[in-house]
C-alpha positions as CSV (number, residue, x, y, z in Angstrom):
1,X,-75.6,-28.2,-8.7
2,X,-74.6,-26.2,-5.6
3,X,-72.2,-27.5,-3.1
4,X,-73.1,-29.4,-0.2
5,X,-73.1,-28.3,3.6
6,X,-69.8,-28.8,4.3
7,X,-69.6,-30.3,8.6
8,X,-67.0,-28.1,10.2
9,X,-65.0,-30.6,12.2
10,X,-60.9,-30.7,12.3
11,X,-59.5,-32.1,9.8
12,X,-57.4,-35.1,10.5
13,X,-55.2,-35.4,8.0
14,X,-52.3,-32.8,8.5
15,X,-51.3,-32.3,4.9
16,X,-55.4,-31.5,3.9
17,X,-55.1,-29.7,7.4
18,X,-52.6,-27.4,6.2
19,X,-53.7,-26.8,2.8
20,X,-56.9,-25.9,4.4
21,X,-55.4,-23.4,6.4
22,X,-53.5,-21.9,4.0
23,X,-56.1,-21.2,1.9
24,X,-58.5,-20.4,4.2
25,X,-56.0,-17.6,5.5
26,X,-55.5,-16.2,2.4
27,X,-59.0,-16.0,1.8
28,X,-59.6,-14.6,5.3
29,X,-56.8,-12.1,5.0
30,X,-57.8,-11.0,1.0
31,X,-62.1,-10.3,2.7
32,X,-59.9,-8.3,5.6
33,X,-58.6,-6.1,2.9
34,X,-61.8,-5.9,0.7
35,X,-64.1,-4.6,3.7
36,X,-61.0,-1.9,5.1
37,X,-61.1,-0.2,1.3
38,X,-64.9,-0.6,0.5
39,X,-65.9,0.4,3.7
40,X,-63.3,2.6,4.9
41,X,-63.5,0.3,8.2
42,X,-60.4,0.1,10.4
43,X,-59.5,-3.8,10.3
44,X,-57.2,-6.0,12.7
45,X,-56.8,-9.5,11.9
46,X,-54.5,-11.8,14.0
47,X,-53.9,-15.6,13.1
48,X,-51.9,-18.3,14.8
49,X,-51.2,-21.6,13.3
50,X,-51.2,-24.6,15.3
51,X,-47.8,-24.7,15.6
52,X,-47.6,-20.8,16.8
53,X,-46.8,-19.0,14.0
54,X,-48.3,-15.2,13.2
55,X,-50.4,-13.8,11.1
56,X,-51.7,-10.6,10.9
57,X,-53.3,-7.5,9.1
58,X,-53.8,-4.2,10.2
59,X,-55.3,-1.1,7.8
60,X,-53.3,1.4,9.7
61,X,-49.4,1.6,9.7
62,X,-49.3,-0.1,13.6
63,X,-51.6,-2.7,15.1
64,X,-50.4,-1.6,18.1
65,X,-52.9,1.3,17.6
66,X,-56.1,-0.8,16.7
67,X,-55.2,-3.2,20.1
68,X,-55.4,-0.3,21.8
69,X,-58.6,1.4,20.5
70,X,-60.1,-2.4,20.7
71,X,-59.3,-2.6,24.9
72,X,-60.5,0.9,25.5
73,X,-63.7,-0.2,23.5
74,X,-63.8,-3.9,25.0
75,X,-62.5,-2.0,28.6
76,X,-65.3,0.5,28.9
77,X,-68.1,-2.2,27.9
78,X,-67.3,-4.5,30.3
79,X,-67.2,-2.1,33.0
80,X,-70.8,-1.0,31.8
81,X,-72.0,-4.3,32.0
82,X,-70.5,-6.3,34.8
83,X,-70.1,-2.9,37.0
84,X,-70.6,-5.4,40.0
85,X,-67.4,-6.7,39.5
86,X,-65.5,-7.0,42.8
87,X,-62.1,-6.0,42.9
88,X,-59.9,-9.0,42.6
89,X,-62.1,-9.3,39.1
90,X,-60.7,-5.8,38.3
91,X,-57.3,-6.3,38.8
92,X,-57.3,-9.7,36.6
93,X,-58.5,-8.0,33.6
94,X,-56.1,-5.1,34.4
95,X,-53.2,-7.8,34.4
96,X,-54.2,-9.3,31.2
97,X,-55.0,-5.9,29.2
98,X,-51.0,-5.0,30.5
99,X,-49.5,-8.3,29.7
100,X,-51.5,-8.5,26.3
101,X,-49.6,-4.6,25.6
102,X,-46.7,-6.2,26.7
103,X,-46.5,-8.7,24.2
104,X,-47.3,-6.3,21.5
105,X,-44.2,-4.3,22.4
106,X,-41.7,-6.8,22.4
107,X,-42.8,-8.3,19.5
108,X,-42.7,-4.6,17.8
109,X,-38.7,-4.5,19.5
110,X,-38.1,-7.7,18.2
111,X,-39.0,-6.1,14.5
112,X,-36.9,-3.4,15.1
113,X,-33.8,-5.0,16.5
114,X,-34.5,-7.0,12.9
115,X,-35.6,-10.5,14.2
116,X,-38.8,-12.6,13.3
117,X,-38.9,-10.8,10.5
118,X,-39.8,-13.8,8.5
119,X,-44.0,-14.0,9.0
120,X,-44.3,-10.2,8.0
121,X,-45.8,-9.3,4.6
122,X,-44.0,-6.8,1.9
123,X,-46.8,-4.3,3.4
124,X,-45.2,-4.4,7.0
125,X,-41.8,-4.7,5.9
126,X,-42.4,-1.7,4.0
127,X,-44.7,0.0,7.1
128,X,-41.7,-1.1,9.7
129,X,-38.9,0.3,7.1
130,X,-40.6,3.6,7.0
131,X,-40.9,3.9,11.0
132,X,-37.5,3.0,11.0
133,X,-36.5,6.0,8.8
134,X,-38.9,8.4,10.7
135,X,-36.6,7.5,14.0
136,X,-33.5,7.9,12.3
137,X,-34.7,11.4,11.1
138,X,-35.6,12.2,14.8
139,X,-32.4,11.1,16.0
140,X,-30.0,12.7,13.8
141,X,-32.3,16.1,14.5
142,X,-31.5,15.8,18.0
143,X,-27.8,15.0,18.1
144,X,-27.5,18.0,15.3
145,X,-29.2,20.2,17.8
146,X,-27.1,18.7,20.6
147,X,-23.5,19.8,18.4
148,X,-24.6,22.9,17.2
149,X,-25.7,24.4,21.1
150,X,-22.7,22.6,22.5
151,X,-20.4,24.2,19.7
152,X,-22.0,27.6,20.5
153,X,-21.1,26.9,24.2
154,X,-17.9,27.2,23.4
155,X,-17.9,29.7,21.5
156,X,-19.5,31.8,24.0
157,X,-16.4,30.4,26.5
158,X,-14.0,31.4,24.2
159,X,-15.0,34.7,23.6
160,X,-15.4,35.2,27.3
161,X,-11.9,34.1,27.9
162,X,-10.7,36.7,24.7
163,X,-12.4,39.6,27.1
164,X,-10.6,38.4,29.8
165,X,-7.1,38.3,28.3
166,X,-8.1,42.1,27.2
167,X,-8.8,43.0,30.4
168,X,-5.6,41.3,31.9
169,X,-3.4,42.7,29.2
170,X,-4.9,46.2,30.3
171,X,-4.6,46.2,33.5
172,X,-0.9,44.7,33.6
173,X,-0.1,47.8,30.7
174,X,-1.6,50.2,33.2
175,X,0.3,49.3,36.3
176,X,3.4,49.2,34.4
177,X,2.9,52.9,33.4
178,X,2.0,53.3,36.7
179,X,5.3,52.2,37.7
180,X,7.7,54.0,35.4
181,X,5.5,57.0,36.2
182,X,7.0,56.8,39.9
183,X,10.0,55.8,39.3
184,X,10.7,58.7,36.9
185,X,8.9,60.9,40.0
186,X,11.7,59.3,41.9
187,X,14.7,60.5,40.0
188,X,13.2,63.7,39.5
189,X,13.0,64.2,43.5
190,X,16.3,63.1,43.7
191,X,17.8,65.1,41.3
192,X,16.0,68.4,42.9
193,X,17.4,67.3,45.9
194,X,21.0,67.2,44.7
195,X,20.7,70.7,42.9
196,X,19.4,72.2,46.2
197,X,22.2,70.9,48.4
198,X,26.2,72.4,49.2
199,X,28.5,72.4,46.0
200,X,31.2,70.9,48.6
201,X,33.7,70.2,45.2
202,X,34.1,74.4,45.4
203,X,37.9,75.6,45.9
204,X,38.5,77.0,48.9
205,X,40.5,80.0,47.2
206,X,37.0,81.2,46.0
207,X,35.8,82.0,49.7
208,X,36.5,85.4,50.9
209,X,38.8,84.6,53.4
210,X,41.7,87.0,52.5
211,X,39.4,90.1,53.1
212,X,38.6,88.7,56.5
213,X,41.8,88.1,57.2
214,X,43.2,91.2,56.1
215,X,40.4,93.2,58.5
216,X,41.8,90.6,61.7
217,X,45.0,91.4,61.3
218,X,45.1,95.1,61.4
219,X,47.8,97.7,59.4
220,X,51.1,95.7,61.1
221,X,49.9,92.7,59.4
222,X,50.9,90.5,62.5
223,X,48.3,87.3,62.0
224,X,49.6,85.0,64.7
225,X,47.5,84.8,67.6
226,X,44.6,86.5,65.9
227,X,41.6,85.0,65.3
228,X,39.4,86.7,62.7
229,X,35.4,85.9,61.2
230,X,34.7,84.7,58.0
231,X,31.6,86.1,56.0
232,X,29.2,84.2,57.5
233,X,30.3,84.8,61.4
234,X,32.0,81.5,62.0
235,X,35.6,82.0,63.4
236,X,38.8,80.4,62.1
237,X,41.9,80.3,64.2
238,X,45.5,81.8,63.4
239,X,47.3,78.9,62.3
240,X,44.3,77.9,60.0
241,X,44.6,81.1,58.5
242,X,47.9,81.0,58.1
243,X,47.9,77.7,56.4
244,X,45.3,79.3,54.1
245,X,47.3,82.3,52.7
246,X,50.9,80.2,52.8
């Protein structure tokens, strides 16, 4: 015998209510499944029990992606069809489309800050795990990249400041020869200068003086009172002479 048409009414009594539901969901979720792999059909499937719990399945790794495609679809065929729409009518359905996204992202943070974690299925938990890793990959790639150009930075800086100290060293070597160069100029202009001048610590018994003298004071040999020249012209008086020769 077949079964019955069954009247679709709520059911009244809360425990048949919510073995109803449960099964029904299964059921719902397992002919989700079927047509996405016989089919190849992209499938999203959202349930909310009367007390506000979710359920949901999605054939690709985000539902976030199927919303999406579903209000560009939804989006562009209400604009075909009610393209009289005034504006006011436009910006309502632009305010539920963003507040709809919304939702789906902070329920998505809420998954990866690890909370309501509890009405996802081994096949999300395994889907959210794997984005999970996929970000940590990302992130560890860029602070590598970050270290290694901030640690080639400084090697650049410090083989700047190595040139520099070269060049420093160098030019303080250079200036430094430059200066024992002139003073060594120094004492060699000095010492030119001393050999050029008077040898004053010369005796006085080594100047010709006697020869002058001698030609002064004539054959008597009288030398007071007479002034004679010394070789080179200057004239010496008597008693100067006489001091001399005494």
């Amino acid at each position: 015998m077949g079964r019955g048409k069954v009247e679709l009414k709520r059911i009244e009594n809360k425990i048949n209510r919510q073995v109803t539901f449960s099964k029904r969901r299964s059921g719902l979720l397992k002919k989700a499944h079927e047509i996405s792999v016989l089919c190849d059909a992209d499938v999203g499937l959202i349930i909310f029990s009367t007390k506000g719990k979710l359920f949901e399945y999605s054939t690709t790794s985000c539902m976030e992606r199927i919303l999406e495609r579903y209000e560009r679809y939804s989006y562009a065929e209400r604009q075909l069809v009610a393209a009289d729409i005034d504006s006011q009518g436009s910006w309502t359905l632009e305010h539920v489309k963003l507040k709809a996204r919304l939702e789906v992202l902070e329920r998505n943070q809420r998954h990866f800050m690890g909370e309501d974690l509890d009405t996802l299925s081994v096949k999300e938990l395994q889907s959210l795990e794997h984005q999970l890793d996929s970000a940590l990959k990302h992130i560890r790639s860029r602070k590598n990249q970050l270290m290694n150009e901030s640690i080639s930075e400084l090697q650049k800086k410090d083989k700047a400041l190595l040139e520099e100290n070269k060049l420093l060293a160098k030019k303080i070597k250079e200036k430094e020869e430059k200066e024992l160069a002139r003073q060594a100029q120094l004492e060699q202009q000095n010492h030119d200068q001393n050999s050029s001048s008077v040898d004053l610590s010369q005796p006085l018994h080594s100047l010709d003086i006697g020869g002058a003298y001698q030609a002064a004071a004539g054959s008597n040999g009288d030398v007071e009172g007479a002034p004679f020249q010394t070789q080179n012209g200057s004239v010496m008086p008597p008693w100067m002479i006489y001091h001399i020769n005494g």
